[in-house]
Structures are given as C-alpha cells and as structure tokens.
ROKOL-14546 format. One line per field, with one value per atom (N, C-alpha, C, O): y, x, z; atom name. Coordinates in steps of 0.001 Angstrom, whole numbers, plus 500000, padded with zeros to 6 digits. Example, Ala and Ser with C-alpha at 12.3 -4.5 7.8 and 13.67 -1.06 7.14 Angstrom:
BEGIN
py <- (494310,495500,496700,496681,497750,498940,500030,501138)
px <- (513190,512300,513200,514236,512850,513670,512900,513409)
pz <- (507800,507800,507800,508465,507080,507140,507870,508039)
atom <- (N,CA,C,O,N,CA,C,O)
//
This chain:
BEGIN
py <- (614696,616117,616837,616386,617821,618800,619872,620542,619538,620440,621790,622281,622681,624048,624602,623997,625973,626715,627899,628906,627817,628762,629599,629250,631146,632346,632191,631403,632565,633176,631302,631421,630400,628903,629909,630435,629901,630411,631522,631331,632386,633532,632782,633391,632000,631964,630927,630773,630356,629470,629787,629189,631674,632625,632996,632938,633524,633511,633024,633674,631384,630711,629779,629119,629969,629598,628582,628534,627692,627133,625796,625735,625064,623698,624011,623237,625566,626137,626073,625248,627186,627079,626027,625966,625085,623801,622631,621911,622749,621897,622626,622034,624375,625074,625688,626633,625635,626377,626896,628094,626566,627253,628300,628961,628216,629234,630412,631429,630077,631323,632146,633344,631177,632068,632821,633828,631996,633031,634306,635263,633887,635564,636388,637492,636011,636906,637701,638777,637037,636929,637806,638772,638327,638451,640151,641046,640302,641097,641818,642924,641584,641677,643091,644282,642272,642387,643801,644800,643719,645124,646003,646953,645557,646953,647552,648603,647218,647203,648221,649336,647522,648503,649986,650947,649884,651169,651737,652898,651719,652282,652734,653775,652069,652850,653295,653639,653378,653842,655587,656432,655793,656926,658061,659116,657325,658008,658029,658479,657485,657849,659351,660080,659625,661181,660927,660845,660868,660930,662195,662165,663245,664394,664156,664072,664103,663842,662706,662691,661013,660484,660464,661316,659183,658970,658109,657535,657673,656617,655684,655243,655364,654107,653615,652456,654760,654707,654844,654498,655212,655175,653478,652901,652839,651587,650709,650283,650751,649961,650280,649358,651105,651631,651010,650464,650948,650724,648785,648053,648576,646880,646913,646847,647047,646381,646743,646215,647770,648270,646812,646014,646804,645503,643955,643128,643928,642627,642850,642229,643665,643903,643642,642803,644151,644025,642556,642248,641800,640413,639941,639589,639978,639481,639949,639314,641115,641341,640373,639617,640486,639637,638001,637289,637567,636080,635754,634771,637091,637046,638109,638247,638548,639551,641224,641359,641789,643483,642865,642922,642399,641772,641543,641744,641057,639846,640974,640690,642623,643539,643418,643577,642991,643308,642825,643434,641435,639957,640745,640256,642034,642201,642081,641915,642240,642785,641267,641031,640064,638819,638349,637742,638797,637884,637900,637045,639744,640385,639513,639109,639322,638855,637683,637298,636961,635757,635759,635176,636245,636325,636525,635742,637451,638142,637249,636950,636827,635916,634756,634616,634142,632846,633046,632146,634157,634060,634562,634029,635896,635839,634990,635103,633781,632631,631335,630268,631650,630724,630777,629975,632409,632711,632536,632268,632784,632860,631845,632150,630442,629475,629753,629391,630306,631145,631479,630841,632301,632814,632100,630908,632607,631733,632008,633122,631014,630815,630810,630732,630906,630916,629544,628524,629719,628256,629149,630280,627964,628621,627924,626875,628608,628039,627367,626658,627764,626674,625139,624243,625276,623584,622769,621587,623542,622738,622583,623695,621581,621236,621509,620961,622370,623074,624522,625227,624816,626208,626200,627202,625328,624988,624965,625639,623952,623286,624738,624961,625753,626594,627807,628252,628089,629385,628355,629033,626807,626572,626327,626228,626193,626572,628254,628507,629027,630443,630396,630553,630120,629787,629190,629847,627644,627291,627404,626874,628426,629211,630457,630581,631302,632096,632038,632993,631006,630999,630169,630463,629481,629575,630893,631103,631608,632521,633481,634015,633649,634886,634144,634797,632634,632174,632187,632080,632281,632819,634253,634395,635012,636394,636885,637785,636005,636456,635777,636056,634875,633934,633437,633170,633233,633125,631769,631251,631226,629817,629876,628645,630182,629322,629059,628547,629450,628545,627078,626527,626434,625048,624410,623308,625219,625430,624470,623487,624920,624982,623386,622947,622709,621471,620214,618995,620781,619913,619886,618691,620498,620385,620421,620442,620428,621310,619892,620037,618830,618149,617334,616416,618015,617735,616187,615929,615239,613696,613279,612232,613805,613401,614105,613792,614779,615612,614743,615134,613251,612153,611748,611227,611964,611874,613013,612703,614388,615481,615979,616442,615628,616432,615650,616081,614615,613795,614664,615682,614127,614400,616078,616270,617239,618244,618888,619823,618021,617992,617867,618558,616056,615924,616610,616590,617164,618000,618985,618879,619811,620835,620613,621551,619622,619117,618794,619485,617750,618034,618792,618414,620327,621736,621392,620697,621906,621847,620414,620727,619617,618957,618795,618099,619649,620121,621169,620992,622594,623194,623254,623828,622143,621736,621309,621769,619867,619170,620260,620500,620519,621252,622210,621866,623124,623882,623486,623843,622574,621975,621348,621682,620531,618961,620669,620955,621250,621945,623238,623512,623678,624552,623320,623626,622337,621405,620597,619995,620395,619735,620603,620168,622162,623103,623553,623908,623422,623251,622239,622547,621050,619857,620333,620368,620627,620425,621645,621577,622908,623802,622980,623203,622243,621893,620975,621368,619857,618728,620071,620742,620738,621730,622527,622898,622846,623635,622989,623352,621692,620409,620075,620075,619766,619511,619984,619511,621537,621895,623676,624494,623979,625585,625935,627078,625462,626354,627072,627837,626561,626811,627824,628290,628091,629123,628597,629203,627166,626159,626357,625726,626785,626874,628422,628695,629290,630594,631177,632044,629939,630230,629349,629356,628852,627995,628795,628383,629823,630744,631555,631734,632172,632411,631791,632374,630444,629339,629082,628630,629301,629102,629830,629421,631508,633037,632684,632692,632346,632404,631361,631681,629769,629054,629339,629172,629778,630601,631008,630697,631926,633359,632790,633250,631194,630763,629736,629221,629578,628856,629804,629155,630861,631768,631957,631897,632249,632327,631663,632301,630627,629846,629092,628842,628933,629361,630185,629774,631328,632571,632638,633059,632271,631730,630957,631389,629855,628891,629045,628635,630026,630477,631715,632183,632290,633633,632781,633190,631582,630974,630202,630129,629734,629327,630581,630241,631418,632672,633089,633380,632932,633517,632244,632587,630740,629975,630317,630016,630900,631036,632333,632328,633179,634392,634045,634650,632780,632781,632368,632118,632323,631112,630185,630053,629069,627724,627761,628484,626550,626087,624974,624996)
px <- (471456,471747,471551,471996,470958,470381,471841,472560,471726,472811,472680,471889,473451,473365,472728,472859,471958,471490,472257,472161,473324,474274,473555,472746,473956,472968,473772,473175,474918,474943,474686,474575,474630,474342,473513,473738,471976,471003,470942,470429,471340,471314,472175,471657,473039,473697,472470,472449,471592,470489,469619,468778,469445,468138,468492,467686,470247,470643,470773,470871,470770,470931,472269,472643,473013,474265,474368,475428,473398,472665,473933,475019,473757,474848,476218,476950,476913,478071,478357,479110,477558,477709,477984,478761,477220,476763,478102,478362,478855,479892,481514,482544,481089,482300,482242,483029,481606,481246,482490,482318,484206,484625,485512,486482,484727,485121,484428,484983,482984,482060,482676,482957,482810,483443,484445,484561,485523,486462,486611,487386,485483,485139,484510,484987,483639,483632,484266,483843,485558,486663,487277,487140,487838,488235,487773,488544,486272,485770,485399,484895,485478,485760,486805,486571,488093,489426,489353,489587,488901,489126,488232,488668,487105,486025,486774,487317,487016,487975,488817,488743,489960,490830,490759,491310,489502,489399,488827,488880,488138,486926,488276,488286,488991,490303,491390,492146,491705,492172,491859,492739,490822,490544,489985,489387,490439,490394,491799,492048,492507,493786,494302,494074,494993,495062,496941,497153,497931,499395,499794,500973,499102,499291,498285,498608,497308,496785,496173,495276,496407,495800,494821,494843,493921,492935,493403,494370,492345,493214,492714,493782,492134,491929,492924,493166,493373,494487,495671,496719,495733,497363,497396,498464,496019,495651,496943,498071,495936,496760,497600,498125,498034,499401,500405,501360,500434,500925,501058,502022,499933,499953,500701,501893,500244,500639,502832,503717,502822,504241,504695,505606,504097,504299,504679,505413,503834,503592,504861,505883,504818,506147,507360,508070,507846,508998,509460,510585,508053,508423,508772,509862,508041,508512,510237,510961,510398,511967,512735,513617,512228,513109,513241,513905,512233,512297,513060,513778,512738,513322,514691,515134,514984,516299,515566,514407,516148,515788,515888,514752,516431,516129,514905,514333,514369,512939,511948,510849,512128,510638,510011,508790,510959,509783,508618,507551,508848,507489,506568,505438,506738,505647,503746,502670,504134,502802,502351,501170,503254,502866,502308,501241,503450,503112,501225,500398,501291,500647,499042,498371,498592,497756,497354,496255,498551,498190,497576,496492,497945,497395,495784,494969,495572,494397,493367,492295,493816,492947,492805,491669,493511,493114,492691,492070,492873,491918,490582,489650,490299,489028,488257,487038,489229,488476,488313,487720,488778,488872,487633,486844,487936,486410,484946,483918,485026,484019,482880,481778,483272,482504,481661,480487,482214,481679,480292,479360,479984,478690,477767,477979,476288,475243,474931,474523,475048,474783,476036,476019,477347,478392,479249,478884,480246,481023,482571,482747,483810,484525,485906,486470,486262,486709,488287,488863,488736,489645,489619,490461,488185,487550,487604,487260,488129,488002,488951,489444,489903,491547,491738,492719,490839,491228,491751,492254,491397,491853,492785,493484,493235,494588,495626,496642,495391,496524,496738,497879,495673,495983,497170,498200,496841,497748,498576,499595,499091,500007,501037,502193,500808,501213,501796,502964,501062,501161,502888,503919,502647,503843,505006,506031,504815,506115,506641,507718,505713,506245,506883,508057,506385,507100,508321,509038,508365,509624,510988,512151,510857,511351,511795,512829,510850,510845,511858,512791,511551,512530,514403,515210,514733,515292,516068,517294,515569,515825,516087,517231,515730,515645,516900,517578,517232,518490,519765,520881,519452,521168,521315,522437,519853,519711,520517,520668,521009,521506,521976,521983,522413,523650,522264,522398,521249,520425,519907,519352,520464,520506,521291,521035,522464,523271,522151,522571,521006,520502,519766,519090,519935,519284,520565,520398,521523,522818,523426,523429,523954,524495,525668,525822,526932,527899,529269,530490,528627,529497,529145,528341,530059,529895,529633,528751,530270,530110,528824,528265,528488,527179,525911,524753,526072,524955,523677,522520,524123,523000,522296,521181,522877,522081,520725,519604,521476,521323,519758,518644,520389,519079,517583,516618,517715,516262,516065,515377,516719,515869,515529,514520,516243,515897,514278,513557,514118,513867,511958,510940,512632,511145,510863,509716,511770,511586,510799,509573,511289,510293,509305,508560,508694,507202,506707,505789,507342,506595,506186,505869,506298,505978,504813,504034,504524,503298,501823,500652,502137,501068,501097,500280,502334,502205,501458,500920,501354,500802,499086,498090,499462,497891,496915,495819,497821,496957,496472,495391,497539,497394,496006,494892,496167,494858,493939,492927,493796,492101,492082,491143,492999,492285,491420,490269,492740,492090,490696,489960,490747,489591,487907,486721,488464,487147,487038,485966,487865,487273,486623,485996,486908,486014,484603,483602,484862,483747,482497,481339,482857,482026,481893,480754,482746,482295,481325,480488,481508,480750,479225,478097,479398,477761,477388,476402,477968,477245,477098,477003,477029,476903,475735,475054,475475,474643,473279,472130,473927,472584,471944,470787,473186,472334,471902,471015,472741,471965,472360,472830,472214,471938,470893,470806,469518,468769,468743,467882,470176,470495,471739,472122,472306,473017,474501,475572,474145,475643,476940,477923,477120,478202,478786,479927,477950,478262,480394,481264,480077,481093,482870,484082,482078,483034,483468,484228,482924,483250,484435,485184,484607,485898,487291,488289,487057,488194,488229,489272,486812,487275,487637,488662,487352,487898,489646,490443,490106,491544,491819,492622,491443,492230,492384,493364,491234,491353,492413,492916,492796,493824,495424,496247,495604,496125,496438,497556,495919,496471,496382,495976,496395,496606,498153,499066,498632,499367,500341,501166,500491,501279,501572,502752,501009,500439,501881,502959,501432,502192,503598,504519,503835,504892,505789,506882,505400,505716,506544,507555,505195,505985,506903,507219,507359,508122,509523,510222,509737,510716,511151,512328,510132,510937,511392,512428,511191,511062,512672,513555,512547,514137,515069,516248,514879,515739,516025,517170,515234,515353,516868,517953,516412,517091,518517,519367,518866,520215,520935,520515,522538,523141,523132,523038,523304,523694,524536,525505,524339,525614,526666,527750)
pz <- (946457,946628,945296,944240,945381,943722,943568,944309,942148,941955,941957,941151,942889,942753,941288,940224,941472,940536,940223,940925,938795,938389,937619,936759,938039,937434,936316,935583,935750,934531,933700,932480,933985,933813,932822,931732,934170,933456,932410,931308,932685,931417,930557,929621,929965,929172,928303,927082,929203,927777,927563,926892,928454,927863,926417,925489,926272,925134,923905,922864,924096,923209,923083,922113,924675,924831,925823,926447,926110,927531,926772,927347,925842,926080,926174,926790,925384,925706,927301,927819,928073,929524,930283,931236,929757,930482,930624,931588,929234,928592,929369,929693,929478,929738,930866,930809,932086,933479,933423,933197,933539,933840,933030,933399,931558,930720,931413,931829,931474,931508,932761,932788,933798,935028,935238,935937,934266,934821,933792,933785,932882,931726,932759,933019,933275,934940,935807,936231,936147,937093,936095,936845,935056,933866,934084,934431,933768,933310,935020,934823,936251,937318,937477,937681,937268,937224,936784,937465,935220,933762,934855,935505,934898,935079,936308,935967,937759,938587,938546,939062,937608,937161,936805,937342,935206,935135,935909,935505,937031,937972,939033,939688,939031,940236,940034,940942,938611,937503,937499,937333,937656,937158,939064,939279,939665,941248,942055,943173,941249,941886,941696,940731,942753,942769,943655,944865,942574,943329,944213,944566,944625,945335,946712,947897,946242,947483,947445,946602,948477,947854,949275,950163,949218,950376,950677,950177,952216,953250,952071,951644,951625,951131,949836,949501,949276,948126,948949,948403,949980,950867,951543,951749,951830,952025,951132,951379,949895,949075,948568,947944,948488,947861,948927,948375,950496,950814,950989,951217,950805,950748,949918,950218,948323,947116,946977,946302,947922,947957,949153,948933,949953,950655,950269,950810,949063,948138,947384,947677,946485,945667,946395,945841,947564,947898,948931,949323,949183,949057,947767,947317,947435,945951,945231,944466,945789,945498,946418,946012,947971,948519,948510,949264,947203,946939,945950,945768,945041,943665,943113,941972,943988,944000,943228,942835,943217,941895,940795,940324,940205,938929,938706,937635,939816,939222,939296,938820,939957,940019,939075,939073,937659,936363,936428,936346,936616,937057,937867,937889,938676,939223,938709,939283,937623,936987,936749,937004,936228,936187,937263,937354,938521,939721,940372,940688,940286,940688,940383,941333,938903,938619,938367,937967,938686,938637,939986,939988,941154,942428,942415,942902,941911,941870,941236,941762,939987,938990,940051,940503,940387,941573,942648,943216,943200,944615,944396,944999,943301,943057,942297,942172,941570,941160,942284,942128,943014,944504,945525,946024,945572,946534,945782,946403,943941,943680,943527,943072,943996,944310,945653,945736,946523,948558,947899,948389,946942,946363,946345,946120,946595,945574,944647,944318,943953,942186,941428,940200,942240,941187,941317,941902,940761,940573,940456,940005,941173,941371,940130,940441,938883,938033,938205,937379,939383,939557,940173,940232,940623,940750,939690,939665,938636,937216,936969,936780,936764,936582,935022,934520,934093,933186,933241,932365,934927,934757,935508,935356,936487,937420,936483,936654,935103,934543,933723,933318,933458,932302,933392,932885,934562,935210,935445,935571,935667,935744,934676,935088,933192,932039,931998,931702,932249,932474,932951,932296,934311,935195,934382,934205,933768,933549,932590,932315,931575,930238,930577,930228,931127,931356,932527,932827,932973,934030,932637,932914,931651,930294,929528,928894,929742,928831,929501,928901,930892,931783,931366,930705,931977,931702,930225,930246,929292,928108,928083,927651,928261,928409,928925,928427,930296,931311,930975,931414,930161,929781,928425,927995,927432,926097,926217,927323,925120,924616,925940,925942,927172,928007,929192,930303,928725,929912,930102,931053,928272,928961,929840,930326,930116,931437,932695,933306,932825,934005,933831,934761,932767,932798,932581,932605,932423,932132,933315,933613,934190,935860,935161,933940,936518,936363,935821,935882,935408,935288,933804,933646,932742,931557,931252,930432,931796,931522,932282,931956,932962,933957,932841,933118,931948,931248,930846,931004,930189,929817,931391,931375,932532,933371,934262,934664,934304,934577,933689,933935,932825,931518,931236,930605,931793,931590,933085,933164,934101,935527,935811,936490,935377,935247,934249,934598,933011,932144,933029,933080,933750,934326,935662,936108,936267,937661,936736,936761,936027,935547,935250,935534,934673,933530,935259,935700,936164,937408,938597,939725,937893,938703,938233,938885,936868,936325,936962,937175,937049,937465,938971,939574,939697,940989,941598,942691,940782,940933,940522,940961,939234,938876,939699,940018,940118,941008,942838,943375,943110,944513,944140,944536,943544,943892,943530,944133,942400,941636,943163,943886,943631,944578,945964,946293,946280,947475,947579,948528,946511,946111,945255,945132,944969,944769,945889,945956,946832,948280,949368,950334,949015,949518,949062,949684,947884,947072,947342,947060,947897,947976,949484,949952,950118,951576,951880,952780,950977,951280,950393,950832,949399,949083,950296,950919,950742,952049,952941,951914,953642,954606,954508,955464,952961,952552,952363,952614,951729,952163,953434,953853,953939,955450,956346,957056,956537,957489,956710,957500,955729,955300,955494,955046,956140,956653,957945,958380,958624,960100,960233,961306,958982,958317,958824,958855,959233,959825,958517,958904,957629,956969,957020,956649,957472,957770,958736,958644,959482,960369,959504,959722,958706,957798,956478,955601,956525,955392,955425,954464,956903,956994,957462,957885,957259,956910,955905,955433,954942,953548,953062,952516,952688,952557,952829,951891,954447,954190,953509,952633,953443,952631,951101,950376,950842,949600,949015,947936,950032,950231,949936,949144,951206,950942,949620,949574,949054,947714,947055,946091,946663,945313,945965,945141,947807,947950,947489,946834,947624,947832,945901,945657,945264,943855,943376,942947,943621,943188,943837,943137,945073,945924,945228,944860,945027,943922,942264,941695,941964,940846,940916,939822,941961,942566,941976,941049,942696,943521,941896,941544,941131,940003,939176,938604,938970,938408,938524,937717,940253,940201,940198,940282,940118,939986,938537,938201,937539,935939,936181,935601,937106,937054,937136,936483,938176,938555,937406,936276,938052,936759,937456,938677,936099,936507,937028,936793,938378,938705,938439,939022)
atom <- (N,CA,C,O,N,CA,C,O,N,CA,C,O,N,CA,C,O,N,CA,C,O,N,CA,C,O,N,CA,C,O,N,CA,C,O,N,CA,C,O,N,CA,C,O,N,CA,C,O,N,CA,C,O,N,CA,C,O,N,CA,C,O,N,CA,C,O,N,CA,C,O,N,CA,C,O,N,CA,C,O,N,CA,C,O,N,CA,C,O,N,CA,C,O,N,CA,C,O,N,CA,C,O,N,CA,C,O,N,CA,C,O,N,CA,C,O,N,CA,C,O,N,CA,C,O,N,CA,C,O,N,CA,C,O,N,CA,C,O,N,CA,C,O,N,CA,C,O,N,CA,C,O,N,CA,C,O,N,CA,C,O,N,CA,C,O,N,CA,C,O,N,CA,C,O,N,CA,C,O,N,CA,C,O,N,CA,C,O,N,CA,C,O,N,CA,C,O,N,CA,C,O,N,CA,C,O,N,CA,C,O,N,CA,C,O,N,CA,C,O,N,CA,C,O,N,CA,C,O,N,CA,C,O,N,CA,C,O,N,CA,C,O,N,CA,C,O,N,CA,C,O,N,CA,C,O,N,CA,C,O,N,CA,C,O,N,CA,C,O,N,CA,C,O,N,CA,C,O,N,CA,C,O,N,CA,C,O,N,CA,C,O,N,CA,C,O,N,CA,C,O,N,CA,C,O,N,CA,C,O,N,CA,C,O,N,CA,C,O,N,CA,C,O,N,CA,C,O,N,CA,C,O,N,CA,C,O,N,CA,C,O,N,CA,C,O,N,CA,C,O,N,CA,C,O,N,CA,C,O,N,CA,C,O,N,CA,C,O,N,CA,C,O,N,CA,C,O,N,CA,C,O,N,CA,C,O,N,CA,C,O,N,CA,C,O,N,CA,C,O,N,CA,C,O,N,CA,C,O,N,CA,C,O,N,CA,C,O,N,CA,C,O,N,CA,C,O,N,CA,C,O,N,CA,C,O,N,CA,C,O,N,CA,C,O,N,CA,C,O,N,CA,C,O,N,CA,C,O,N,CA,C,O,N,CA,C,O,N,CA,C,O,N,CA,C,O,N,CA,C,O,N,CA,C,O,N,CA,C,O,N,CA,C,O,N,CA,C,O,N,CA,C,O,N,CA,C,O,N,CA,C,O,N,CA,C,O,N,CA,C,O,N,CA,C,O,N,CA,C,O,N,CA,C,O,N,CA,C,O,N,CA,C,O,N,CA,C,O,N,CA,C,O,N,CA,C,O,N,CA,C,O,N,CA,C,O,N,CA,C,O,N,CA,C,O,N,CA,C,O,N,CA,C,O,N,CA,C,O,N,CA,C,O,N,CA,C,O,N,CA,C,O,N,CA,C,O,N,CA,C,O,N,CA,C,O,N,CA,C,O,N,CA,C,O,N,CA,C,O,N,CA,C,O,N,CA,C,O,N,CA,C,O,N,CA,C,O,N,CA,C,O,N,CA,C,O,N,CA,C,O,N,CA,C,O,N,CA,C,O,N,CA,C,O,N,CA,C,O,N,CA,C,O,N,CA,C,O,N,CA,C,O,N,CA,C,O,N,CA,C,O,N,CA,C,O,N,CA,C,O,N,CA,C,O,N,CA,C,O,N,CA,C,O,N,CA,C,O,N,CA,C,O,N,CA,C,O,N,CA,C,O,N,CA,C,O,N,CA,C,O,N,CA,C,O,N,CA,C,O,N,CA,C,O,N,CA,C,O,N,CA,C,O,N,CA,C,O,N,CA,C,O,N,CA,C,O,N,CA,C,O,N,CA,C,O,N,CA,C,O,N,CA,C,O,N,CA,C,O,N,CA,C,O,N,CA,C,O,N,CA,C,O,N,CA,C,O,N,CA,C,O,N,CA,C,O,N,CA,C,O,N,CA,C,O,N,CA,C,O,N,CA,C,O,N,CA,C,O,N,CA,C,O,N,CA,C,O,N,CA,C,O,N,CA,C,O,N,CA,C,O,N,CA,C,O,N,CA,C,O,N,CA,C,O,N,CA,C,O,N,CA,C,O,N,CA,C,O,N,CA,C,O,N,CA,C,O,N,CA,C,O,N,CA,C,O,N,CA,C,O,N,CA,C,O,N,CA,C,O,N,CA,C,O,N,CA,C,O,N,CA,C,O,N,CA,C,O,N,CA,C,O,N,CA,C,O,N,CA,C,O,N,CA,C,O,N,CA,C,O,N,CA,C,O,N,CA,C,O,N,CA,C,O,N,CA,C,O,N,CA,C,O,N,CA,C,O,N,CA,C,O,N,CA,C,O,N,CA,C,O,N,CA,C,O,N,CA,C,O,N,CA,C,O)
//
C-alpha cells in the first residue's frame, strides 16, 4: 500500500524544510489546525454585531451558550472560568481529528505526541485550578481523610493521577489512528468506487466524539480540583 501524498509534506521540501516535515508531520499540522483556529477567530471577530445579530451568529451564540452551561452543570459556577480552556481544547482536537478525513492531510492526534501533549495541558492545569482554589490545603486531596492511613493514600492518589494522563493519551491516539488506517485500507481497495464515502460520516461523528469525551474528562477532573477534600 503507497503512502498517502501530504500537501504541505510537499511544500515544506519546496522550501527547504522537506526532512523537518518528514521527522515532525504532526508539528506541521497542527501549526495548521493552529493557524485555522487564529484566522477563524479574527474573520468572526470582526462580524459580530451584539444589537442585531444574524441567524447564523444567533446559531452559535446559542450553541456555544449551550456548551458553556453543560460545562457549569459538570463543573458547578465556579468552574465558568475554564470555559475558554475547555472550549479549545475541544476545538483543537476535533479539528485535529477530522483533519486526517482530507486528501493530502494527516490528522495530528494520530501521533501520540500530540495526545500526550493536550493531555499534559489537562493534568497541569487541573493542578494548577486546584492550587488556585485551596493553595497548600490541596494536598488535602492526595492524603484522604484519615491521617494514619496517609503513607497509604498518597502513593495511590499520586498514581491515579499520572494514570489520567496516559488514559487520555492512549484513548484518542489508539481511536483516531485506527480510523486513520481503516480510512487508508478502504481508500486502497476500493476508493475508486468512492466505497469510503458513506464511512465518513461515522468517522466525522466519532471524531466529534473523542474531542468529546476528551474534554468531558478533563471537565470532571477540573471540578474534582474545585471541590474540597474529603
């Protein structure tokens, strides 16, 4: 089977950047996904109109008001601040999810360098909120509520946490690179019959679903940081 032909692959060794690309596919992509995102922004940035808006800005205004207030009801009012975290971590993974569906692109969470990096994202800042909301008494939350039990409590807390991280790692690299492969055998065998066409929108939602569930994930540690120990 021939390996797919990646466009910016190619432009990056018209440049002079062809073993960079080659060594880092999923740097280059998600500078893509990245630069996606920015241009995006400012381009809808500058058409919003809070007096009158259009169906398409009452669209999302009303989703993203939708999204937010799950997210309150996972994470209490406290946690709205995270919106802007939650928000993009969403975004960054599903448009790095779908962007393998393309021809010529590659989808940079197939690369368990970019799984392990938003899952770092995640279990630093669910530390950091944790700090933020209880300061010194949040080692509270790795000691349990029974002072003589603490030499037991604090290793297994210690490794429950370090094993979010290669939970969330492993889950989306394994499920977005087994889509990945199954969309190449498909495309091999029979893409001149346009047989993977109807498989696109099972891959589109599974997509959808792991950024979900991703971000879900990190909602739910977010506000275990928020509570107190018990």
């Amino acid at each position: 089977m021939k390996e797919p032909i990646l466009f910016l692959m190619a432009l990056f060794q018209k440049v002079g950047l062809g073993e960079f690309a080659e060594h880092y596919p999923q740097v280059v992509y998600s500078w893509l996904v990245m630069l996606i995102l920015i241009l995006g922004t400012l381009l809808v940035r500058g058409k919003i109109n809070p007096f009158n808006p259009s169906r398409l800005q009452s669209f999302f205004e009303t989703l993203i008001e939708g999204i937010e207030n799950f997210m309150v009801d996972v994470m209490g009012e406290e946690g709205r601040f995270a919106f802007p975290i939650i928000a993009t971590l969403f975004l960054y993974i599903f448009l790095c999810n779908i962007l393998g569906l393309m021809p010529g692109m590659y989808s940079p969470t197939a690369n368990i360098n970019t799984t392990l990096s938003c899952a770092l994202v995640s279990f630093v800042m669910t530390h950091v909120i944790g700090l933020k909301f209880h300061g010194v008494k949040y080692i509270k939350h790795f000691t349990g509520p029974i002072p003589w039990l603490i030499p037991l409590f604090f290793p297994i807390e210690v490794i429950g946490h370090c094993a979010r991280v290669l939970s969330l790692t492993f889950r989306l690299f394994g499920n977005i690179m087994a889509e990945d492969l199954v969309l190449a055998i498909l495309m091999f065998l029979a893409g001149a019959y346009l047989a993977p066409l109807p498989m696109m929108f099972l891959f589109i939602f599974a997509d959808f679903v792991q950024a979900f569930i991703f971000t879900l994930l990190t909602m739910m540690y977010f506000a275990g940081a928020i509570e107190e120990a018990h």
